[in-house]
Each structure stands twice: as structure tokens, then as C-alpha cells.
SEGU-745454 format. One record per atom (N, C-alpha, C): residue number from 1; residue in three letters; atom name; x negated, y negated, z. Coordinates in steps of 0.1 Angstrom, whole numbers. Atoms other than C-alpha are relative to their C-alpha. Layout:
// residues N
ATOM   resi   resn   name       u       v       w
ATOM    NUM    ala     CA       X       Y       Z
...
***
This chain:
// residues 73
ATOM   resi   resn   name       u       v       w
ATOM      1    unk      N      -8      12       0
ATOM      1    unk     CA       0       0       0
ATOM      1    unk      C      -9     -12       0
ATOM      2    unk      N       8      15       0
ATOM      2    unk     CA     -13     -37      -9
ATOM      2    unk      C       9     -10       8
ATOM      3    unk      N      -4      14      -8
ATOM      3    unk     CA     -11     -70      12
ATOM      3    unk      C      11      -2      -6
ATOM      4    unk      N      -7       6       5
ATOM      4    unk     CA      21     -83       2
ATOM      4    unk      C      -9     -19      -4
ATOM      5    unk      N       1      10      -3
ATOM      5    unk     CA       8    -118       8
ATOM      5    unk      C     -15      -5     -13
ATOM      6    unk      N       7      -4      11
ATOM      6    unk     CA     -24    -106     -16
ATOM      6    unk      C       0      -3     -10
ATOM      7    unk      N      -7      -4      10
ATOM      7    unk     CA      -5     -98     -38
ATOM      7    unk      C       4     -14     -15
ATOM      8    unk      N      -6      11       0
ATOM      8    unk     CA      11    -133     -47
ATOM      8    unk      C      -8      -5      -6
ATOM      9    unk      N      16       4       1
ATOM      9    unk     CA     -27    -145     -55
ATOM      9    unk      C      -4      11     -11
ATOM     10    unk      N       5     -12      10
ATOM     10    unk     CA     -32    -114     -80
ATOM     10    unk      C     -10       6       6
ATOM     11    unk      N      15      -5      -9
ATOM     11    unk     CA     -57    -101     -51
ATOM     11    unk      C       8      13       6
ATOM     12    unk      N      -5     -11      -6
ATOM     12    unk     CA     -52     -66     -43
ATOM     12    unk      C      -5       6      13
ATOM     13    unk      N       3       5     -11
ATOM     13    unk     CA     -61     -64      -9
ATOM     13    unk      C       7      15       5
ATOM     14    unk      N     -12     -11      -8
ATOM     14    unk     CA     -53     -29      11
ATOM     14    unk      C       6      -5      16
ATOM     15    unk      N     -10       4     -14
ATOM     15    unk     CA     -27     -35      42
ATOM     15    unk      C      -5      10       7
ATOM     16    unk      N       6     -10     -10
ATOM     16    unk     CA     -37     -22      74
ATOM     16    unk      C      15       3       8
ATOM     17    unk      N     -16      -1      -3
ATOM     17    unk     CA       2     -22      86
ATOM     17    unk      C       9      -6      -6
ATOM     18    unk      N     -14       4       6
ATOM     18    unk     CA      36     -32      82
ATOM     18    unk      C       4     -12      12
ATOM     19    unk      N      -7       3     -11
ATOM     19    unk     CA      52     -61     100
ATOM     19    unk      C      11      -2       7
ATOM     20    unk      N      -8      -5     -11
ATOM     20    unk     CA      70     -55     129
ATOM     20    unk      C      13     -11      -4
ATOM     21    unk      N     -10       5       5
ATOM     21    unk     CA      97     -86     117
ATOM     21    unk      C       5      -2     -10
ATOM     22    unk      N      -6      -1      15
ATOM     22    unk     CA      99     -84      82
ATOM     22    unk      C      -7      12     -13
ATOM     23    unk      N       3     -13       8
ATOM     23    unk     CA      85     -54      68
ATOM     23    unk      C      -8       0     -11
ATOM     24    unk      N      15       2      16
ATOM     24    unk     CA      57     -66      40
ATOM     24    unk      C     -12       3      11
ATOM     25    unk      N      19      -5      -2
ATOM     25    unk     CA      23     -48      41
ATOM     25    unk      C      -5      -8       5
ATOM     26    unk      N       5       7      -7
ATOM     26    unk     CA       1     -68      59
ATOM     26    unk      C     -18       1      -2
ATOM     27    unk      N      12      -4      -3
ATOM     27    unk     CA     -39     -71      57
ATOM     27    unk      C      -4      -4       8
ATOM     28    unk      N       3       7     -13
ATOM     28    unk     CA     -61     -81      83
ATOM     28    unk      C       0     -13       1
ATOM     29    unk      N       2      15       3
ATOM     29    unk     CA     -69    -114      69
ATOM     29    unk      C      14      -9       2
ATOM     30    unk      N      -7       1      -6
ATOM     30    unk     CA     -32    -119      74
ATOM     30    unk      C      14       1       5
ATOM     31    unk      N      -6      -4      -7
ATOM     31    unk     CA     -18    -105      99
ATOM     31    unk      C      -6      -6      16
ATOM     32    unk      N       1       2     -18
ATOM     32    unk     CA     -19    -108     139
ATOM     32    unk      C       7       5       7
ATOM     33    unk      N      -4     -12     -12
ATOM     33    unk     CA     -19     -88     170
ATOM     33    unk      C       8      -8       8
ATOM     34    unk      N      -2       2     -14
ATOM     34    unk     CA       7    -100     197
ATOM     34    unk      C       5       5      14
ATOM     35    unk      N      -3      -9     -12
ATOM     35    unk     CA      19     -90     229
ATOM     35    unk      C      16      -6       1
ATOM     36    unk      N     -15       1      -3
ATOM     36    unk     CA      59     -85     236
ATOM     36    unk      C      -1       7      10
ATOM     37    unk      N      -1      -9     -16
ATOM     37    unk     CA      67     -80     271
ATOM     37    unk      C      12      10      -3
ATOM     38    unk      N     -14     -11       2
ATOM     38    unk     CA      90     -49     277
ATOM     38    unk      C       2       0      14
ATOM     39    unk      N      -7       4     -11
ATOM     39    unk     CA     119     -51     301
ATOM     39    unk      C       7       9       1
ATOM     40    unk      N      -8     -15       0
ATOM     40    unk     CA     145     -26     319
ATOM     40    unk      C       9     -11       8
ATOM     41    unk      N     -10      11      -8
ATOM     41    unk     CA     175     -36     335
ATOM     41    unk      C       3      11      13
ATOM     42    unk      N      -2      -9     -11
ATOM     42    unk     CA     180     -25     370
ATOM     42    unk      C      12      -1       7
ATOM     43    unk      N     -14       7      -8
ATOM     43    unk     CA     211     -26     396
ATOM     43    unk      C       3     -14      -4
ATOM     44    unk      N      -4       8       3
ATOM     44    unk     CA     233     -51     391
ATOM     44    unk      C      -5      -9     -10
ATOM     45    unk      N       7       9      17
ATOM     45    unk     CA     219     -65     354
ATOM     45    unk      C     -11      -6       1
ATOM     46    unk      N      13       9       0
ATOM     46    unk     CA     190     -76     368
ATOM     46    unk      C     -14       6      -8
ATOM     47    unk      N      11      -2       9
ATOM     47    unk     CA     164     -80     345
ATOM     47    unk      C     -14       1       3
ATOM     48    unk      N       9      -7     -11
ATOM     48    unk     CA     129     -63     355
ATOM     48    unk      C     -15       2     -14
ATOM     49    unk      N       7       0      12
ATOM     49    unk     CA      97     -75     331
ATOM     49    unk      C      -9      11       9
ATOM     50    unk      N       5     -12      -4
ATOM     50    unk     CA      76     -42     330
ATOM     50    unk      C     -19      -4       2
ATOM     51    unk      N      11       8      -2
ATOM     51    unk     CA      38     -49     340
ATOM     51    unk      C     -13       3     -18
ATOM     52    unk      N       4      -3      13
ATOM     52    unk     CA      25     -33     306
ATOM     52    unk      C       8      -4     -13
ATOM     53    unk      N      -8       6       7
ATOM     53    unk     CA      31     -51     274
ATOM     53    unk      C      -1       5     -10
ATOM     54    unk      N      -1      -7       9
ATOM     54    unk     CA      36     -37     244
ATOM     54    unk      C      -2     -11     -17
ATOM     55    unk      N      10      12      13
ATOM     55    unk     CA      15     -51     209
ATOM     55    unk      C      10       5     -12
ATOM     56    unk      N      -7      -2      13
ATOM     56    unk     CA      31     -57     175
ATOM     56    unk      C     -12      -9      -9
ATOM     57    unk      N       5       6      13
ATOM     57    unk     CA      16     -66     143
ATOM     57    unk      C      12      -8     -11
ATOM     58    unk      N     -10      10       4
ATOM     58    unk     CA      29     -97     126
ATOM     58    unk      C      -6      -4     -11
ATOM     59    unk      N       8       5      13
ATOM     59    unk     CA      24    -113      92
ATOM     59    unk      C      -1     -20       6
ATOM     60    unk      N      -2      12      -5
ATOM     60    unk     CA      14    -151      98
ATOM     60    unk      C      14      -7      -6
ATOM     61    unk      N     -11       7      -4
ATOM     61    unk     CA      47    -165      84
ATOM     61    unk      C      10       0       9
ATOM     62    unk      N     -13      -6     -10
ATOM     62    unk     CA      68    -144     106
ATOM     62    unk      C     -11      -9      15
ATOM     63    unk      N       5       3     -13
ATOM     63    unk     CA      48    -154     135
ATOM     63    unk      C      -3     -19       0
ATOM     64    unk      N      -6      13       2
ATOM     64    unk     CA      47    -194     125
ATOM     64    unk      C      13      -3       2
ATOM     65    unk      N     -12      -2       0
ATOM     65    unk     CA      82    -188     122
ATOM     65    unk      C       8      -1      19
ATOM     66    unk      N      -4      -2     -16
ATOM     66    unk     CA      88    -174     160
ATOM     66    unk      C     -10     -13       9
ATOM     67    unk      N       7      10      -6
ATOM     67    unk     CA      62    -201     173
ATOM     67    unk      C       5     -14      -1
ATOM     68    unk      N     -13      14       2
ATOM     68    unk     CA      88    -228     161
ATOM     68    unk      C       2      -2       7
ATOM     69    unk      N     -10       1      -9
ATOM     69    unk     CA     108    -217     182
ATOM     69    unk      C      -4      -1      16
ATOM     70    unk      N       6       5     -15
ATOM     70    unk     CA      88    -219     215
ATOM     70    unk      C      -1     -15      -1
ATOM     71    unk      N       4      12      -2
ATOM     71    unk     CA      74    -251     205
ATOM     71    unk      C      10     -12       7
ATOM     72    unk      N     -15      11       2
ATOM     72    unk     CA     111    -267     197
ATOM     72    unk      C       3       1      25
ATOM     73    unk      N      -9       0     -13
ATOM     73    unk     CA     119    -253     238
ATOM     73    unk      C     -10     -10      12
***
């Protein structure tokens, strides 16, 4: 599978994953590792962040994208 993002550029570029929010190939150059916390819900709905976080691979638009949205809060 080629970079999607490579691709675009006529550069064929192999993908080292897929990303976790929008599903185009990804190569290292770019892509990026982050950390999503994982949560459980315990008695009474209460929400319970777990101490181990769990990594995703992102393409940089997607991840520009979700970083909006912190900024904007």
C-alpha cells in the first residue's frame, strides 16, 4: 500500500499504517503517533480515566483537524 498523501505528488512512498480517523495509508513522513486515554465507566456512570493510554496513528490532516478543536476550547 502507498502514502495516500504521496500519492497526490506522483511520489510513491510505502505506508507504514492506516489512519486511525480516516483510513488513508499513511507514511512516516506523514503520519503521527498519539496517545488516547481509555476510560470505563463504573457505579453510578461515573467515568474512571484508566492509568494506561492507548497510541493511535494519525495522518497530519486528521490530526490538524482534532487540534482545532482543543485550540477553539
Amino acid at each position: 500500500m502507498c502514502c495516500y498523501e504521496c500519492s497526490q505528488t506522483s511520489n510513491r512512498q510505502e505506508a507504514i499504517g492506516i489512519c486511525h480517523h480516516c483510513s488513508v495509508g499513511v507514511c512516516q513522513r506523514h503520519s503521527s503517533v498519539v496517545t488516547d486515554p481509555v476510560t470505563m465507566t463504573q457505579l453510578i456512570n461515573r467515568t474512571v480515566v484508566l492509568p494506561v493510554k492507548a497510541r493511535l496513528l494519525i495522518c497530519h490532516i486528521c490530526l490538524a483537524a482534532l487540534e482545532q478543536n482543543r485550540a477553539d476550547s
